[in-house]
N, C-alpha and C positions, 0 to 999 in steps of 0.2 A: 187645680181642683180647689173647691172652697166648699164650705160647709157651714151652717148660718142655723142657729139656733134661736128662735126668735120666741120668747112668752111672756105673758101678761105679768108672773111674779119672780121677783128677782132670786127668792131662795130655790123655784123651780130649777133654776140656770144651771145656781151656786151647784146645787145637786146631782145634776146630771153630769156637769165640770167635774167633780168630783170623782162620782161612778166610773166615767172617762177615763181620769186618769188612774184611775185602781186597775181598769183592762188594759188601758193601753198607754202608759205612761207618755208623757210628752204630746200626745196627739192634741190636749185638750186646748193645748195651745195655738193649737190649726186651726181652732173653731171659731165661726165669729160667736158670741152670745149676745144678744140684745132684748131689751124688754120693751124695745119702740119697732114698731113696726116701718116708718118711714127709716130711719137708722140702717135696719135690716136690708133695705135696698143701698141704700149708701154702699155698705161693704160689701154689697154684690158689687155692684159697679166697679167697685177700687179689683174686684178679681173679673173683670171679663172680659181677660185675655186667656183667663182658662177656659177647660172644654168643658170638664164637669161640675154638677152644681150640684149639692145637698140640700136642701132647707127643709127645716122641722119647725113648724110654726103651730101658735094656739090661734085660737080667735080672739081678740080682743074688740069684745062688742062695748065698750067704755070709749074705745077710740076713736077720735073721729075717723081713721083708715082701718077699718078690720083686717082679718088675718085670709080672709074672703079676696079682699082689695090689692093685700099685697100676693095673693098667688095671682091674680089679675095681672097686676103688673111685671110679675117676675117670669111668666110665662110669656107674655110678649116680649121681653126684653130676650130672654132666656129659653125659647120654648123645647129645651131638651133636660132642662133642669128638673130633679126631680124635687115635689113637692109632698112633704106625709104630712096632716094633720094630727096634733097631738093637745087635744082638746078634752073639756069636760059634755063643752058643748059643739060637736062636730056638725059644720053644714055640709051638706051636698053639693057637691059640682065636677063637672067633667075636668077641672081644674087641678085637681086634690088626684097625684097621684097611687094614695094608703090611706089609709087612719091607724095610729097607733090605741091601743087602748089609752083609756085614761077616764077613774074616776074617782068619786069625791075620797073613796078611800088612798087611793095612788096620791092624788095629790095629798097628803097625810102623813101614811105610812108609810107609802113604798118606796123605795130607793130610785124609779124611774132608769133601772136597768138595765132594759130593753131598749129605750133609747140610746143610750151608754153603749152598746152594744151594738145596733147598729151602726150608729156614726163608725166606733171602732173597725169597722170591718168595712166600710165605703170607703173602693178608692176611685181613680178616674178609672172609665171604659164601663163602669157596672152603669143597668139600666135598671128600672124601680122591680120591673120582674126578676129579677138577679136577687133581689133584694127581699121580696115577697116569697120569693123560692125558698131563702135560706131562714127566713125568719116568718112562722108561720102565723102567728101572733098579727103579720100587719095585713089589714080588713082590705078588701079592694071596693066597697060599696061603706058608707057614713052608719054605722053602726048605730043603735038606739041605747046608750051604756045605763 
């Protein structure tokens, strides 16, 4: 099982590392975090000999590989991995299996929680519906936040 936290600011990471480990001590060190999106496939790779796959990723439209590019490529390497968008600016695609909320106040204020909270309860065998089921909060269509 791997789980791969990938966003554009590093204190987003820090934060949600954090949240993590307040639910679920020790987990957060299961997590990949990265704030590069190529990186973010690197550490899929180094896991895929496992079955499941997590990844929470933002957009990073500053990069030359967006967060668009890496569900791209994670879902072909990967195509049973689940993928949630956890963006300010959420795109559309059949790719993007959620959207987490996320807006300019979350990135701010909020603790990013619900991320924290997810991950913590993702193990192997869960399918994004599993996951949408118990957490009503994640959008199955790109939200306009």
């Amino acid at each position: 099982m791997s789980i791969i936290v990938a966003q554009k600011f590093a204190e987003i990471n820090e934060e949600i590392k954090k949240k993590l480990s307040e639910i679920n001590p020790g987990k957060e060190k299961k997590v990949g975090f990265t704030t590069n999106p190529m990186e973010a496939l690197n550490i899929l790779d180094a896991f895929s000999g496992d079955k499941g796959h997590l990844i929470v990723l933002g957009e990073f439209f500053d990069h030359p590989f967006t967060g668009l590019d890496l569900a791209r490529e994670i879902k072909a390497k990967f195509p049973r991995a689940i993928i949630f968008m956890y963006s300010t600016t959420p795109v559309a695609s059949g790719l993007i299996d959620g959207y987490i909320p996320k807006n300019s106040q979350t990135v701010i204020a909020e603790a990013h929680i619900l991320v924290a909270a997810i991950i913590s309860y993702y193990e192997n065998g869960l399918i994004a519906q599993d996951l949408k089921k118990k957490f009503s909060r994640i959008k199955t269509e790109s939200p306009c936040w």
